[in-house]
C-alpha positions as CSV (number, residue, x, y, z in Angstrom):
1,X,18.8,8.4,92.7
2,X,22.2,8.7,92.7
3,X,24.3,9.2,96.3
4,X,27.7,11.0,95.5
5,X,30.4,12.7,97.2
6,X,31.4,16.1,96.6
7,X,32.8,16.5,92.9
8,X,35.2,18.8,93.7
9,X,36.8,16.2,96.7
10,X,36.5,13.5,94.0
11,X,38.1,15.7,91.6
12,X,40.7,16.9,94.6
13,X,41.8,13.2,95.0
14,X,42.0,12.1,91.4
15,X,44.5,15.0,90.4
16,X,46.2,14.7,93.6
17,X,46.5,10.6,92.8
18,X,47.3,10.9,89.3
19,X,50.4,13.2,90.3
20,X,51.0,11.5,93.9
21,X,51.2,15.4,94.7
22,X,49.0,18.1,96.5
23,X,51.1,20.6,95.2
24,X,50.6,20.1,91.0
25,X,47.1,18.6,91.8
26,X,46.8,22.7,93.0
27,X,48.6,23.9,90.2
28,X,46.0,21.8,87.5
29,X,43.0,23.0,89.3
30,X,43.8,26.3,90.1
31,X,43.3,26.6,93.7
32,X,46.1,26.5,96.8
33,X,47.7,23.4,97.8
34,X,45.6,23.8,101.4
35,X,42.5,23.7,99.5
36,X,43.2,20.9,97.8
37,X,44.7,19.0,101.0
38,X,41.1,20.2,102.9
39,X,39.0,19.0,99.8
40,X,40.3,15.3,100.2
41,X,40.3,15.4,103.8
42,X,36.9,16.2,103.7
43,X,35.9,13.0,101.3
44,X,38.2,10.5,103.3
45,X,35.7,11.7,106.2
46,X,32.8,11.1,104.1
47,X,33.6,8.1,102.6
48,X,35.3,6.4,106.3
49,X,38.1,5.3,105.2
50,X,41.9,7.0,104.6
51,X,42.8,7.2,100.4
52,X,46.7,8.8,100.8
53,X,49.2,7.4,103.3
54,X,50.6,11.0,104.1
55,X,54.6,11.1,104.9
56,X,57.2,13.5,105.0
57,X,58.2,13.6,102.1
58,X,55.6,11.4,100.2
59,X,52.1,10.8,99.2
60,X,51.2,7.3,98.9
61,X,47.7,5.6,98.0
62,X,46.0,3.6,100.2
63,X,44.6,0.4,99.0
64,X,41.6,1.7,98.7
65,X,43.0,4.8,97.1
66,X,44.5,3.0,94.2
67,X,41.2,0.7,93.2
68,X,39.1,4.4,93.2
69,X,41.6,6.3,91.5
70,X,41.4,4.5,87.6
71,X,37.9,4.6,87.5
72,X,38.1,8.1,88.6
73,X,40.1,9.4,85.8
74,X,38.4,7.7,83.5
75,X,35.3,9.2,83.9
76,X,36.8,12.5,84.2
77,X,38.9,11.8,80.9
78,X,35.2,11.4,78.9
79,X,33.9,14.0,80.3
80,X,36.0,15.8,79.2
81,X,36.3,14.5,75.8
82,X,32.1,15.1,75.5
83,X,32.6,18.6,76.2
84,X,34.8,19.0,73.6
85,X,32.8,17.2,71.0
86,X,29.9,19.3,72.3
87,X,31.6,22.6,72.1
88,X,32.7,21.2,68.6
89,X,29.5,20.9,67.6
90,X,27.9,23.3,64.2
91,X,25.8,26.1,65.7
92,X,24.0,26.9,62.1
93,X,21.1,24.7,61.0
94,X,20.7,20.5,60.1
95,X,19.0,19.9,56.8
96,X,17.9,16.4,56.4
97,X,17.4,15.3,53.0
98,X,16.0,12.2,52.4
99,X,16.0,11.0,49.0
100,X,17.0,7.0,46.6
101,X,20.6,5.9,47.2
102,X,20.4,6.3,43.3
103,X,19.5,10.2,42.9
104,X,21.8,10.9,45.9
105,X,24.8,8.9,44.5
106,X,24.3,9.7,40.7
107,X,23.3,13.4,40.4
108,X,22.7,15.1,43.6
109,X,26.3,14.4,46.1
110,X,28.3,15.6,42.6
111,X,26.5,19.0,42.8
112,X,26.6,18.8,46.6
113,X,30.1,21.4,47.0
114,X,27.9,23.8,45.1
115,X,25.7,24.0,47.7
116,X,27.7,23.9,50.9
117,X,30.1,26.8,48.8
118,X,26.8,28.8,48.9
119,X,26.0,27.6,52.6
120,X,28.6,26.7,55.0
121,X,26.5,27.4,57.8
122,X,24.2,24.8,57.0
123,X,25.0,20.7,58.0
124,X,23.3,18.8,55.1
125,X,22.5,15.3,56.3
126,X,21.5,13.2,53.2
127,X,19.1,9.6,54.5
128,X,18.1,6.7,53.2
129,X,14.8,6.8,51.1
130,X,13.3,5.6,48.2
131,X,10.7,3.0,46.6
132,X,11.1,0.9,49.8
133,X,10.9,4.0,52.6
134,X,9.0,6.6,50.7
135,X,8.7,9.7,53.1
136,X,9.7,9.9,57.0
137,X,8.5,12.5,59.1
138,X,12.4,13.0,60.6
139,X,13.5,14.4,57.1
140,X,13.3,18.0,56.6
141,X,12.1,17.2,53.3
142,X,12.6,14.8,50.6
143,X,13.5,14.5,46.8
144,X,11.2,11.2,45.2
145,X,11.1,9.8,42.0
146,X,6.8,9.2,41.8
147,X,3.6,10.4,40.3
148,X,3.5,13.6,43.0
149,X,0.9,12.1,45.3
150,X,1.7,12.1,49.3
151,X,-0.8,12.3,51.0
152,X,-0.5,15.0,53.8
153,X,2.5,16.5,52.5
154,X,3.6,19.2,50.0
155,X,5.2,17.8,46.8
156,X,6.9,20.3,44.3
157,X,7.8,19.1,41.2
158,X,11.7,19.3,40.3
159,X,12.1,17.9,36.9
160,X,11.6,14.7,35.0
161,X,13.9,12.7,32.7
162,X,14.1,10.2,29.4
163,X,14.9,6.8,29.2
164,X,17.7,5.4,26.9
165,X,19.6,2.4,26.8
166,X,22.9,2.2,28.1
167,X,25.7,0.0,28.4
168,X,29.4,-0.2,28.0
169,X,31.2,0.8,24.8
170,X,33.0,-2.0,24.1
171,X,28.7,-3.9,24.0
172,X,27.4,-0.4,22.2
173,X,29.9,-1.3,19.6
174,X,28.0,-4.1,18.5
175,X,24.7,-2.6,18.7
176,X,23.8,-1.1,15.6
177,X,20.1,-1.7,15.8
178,X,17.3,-1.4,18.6
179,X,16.8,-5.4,16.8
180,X,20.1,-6.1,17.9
181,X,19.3,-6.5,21.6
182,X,17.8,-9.6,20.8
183,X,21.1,-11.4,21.9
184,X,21.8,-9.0,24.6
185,X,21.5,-9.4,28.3
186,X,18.5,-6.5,29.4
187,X,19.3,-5.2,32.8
188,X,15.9,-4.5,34.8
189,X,14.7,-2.3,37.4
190,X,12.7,-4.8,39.3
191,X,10.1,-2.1,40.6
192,X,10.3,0.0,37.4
193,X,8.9,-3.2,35.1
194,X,7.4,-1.0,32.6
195,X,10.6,0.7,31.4
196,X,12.1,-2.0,28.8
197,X,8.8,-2.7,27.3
198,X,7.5,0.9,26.8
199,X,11.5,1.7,25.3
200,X,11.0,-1.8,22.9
201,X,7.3,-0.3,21.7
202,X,8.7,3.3,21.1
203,X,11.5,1.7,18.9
204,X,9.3,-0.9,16.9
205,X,10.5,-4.0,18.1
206,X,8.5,-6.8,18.0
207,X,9.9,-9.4,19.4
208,X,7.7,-10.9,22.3
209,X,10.3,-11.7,24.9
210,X,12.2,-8.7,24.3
211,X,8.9,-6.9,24.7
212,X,7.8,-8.6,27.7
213,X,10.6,-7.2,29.8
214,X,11.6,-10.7,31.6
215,X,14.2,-11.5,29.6
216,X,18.0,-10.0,31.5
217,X,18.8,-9.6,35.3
218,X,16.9,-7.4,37.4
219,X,18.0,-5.3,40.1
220,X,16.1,-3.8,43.2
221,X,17.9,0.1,42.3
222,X,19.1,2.1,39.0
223,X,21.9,2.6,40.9
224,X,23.1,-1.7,40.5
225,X,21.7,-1.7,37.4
226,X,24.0,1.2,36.2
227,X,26.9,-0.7,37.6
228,X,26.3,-3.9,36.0
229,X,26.0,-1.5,33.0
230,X,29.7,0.1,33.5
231,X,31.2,-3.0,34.4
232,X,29.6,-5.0,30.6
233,X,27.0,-7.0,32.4
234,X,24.8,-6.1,29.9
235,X,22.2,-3.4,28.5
236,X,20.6,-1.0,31.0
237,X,17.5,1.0,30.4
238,X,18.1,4.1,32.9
239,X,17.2,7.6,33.1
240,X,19.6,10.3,31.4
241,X,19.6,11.8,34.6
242,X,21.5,8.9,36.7
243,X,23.5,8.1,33.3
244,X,24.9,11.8,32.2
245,X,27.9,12.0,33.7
246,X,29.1,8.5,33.5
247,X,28.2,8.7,29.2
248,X,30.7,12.0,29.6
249,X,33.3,10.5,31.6
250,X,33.3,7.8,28.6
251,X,32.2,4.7,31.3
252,X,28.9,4.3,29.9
253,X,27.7,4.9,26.2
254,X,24.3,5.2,24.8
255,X,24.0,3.2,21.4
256,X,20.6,4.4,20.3
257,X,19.1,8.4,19.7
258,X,15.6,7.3,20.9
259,X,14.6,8.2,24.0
260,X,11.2,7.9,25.5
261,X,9.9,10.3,28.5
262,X,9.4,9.1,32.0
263,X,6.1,8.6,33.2
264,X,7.0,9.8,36.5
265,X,9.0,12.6,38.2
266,X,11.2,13.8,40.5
267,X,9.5,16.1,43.3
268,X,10.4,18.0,46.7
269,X,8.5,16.4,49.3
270,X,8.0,18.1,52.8
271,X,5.6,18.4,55.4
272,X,3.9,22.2,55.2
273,X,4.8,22.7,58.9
274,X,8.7,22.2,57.8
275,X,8.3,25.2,55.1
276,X,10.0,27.4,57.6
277,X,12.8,25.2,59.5
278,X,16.1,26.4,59.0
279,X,18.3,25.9,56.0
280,X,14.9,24.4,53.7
281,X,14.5,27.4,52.1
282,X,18.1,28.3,50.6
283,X,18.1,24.2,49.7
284,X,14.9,24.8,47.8
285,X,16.0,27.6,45.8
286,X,19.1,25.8,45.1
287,X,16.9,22.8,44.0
288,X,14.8,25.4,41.4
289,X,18.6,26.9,40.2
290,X,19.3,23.2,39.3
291,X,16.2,22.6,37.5
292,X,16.9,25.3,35.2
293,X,20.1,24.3,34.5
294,X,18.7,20.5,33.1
295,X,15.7,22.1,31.3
């Protein structure tokens, strides 16, 4: 339990100190320069022990006085600041979004504006998710690339996307032929291991170690295996989705028409008790506007 003197002595004295003057210490705190003379007489007598020398025409610390004063003003100087930050503070609702670093990187913070253009009122907090932290019951909902199974929560299925190889132009130059990859370097999704060999059946190539998907690097996201794509690593197998705007922007190129289908999806995950929280609802809508616009 804590045992303090009055605040308002404490606060008497530390104005008083920091302007070695009853009379502005008044004049800061709004109140006469008698009230603040009583206010620090009364904590001298509370604490036993004098904190000004008073003279005629001066007002000097007291040993004592000086070691309390710093400490003094410093905790008055963050409270201060913390009321500020907390007055500073949005009053409209948090959405947390939890979602890949890929998704959230490569499609969804480039339409992001969109949605705070729509919604000012609403703070859009986007976490950490993904293959290795599926679902956390702190998100207000979640967007997951998987076969729409959570158990014990809602999952609303956004959209899906195609696979298609991808690399840099000067390396989609030289590919004229799905054969060709044969001396190319195959980037990998390590938890996606299917990808390269259901692209290599779909296209007719035969060739056992292409087919096998272990020949290339692998990478634990789409997102590094995109940018060992951009920066001529080699040939990445990725989802139109992540690679759309990059193949516009002329960083990426896609060599070959085929592309096959994903087997799995993108979904809305939440919670049913998190239907109604503020903000979900305009995000979900904004979601379904999006989905129209890739179908």
């Amino acid at each position: 339990m804590r045992r303090l003197p009055s605040l308002n002595g404490l606060r008497a004295f530390e104005a008083a100190a920091r302007h070695r003057s009853f009379t502005a210490a008044a004049a800061e705190l709004h109140v006469s320069q008698a009230a603040v003379s009583r206010m620090v007489k009364l904590l001298e007598d509370r604490l036993g022990f004098a904190l000004f020398d008073r003279r005629a025409n001066a007002l000097e610390l007291t040993e004592r006085g000086r070691a309390l004063q710093p400490a003094l003003t410093d905790a008055f100087d963050g409270i201060a600041r913390r009321v500020e930050q907390v007055s500073a503070m949005r009053a409209g609702p948090v959405l947390t979004v939890g979602m890949g670093a890929t998704v959230a990187v490569r499609w969804l913070i480039p339409r992001l504006s969109g949605f705070h253009l729509d919604h000012p009122e609403i703070e859009v907090r986007i976490a950490t998710g993904g293959a290795g932290a599926p679902m956390n019951d702190d998100w207000t909902c979640a967007v997951l690339l998987g076969d729409g199974q959570w158990p014990g929560y809602e999952a609303e299925r956004l959209f899906s996307s195609s696979l298609e190889p991808v690399c840099a132009p000067r390396l989609a130059a030289g590919l004229r032929d799905p054969a060709d990859l044969a001396g190319a370097t195959l980037l990998h999704v390590s938890h996606w291991g299917e990808d390269w060999p259901r692209w290599l059946e779909a296209a007719g190539v035969a060739d056992p170690m292409l087919a096998s998907g272990t020949r290339g690097l692998s990478f634990g996201s789409y997102a590094m295996t995109l940018q060992a794509a951009i920066d001529g690593v080699g040939v990445a197998l990725a989802p139109r989705l992540y690679s759309a705007d990059d193949i516009a922007a002329g960083r990426l190129a896609a060599p070959f028409a085929l592309a096959v289908p994903m087997v799995h999806s993108w979904y809305l995950v939440y919670r049913a008790s998190r239907r109604e929280d503020g903000g979900f609802g305009a995000f979900r809508d904004w979601l379904y506007r999006l989905r129209a616009e890739i179908a």
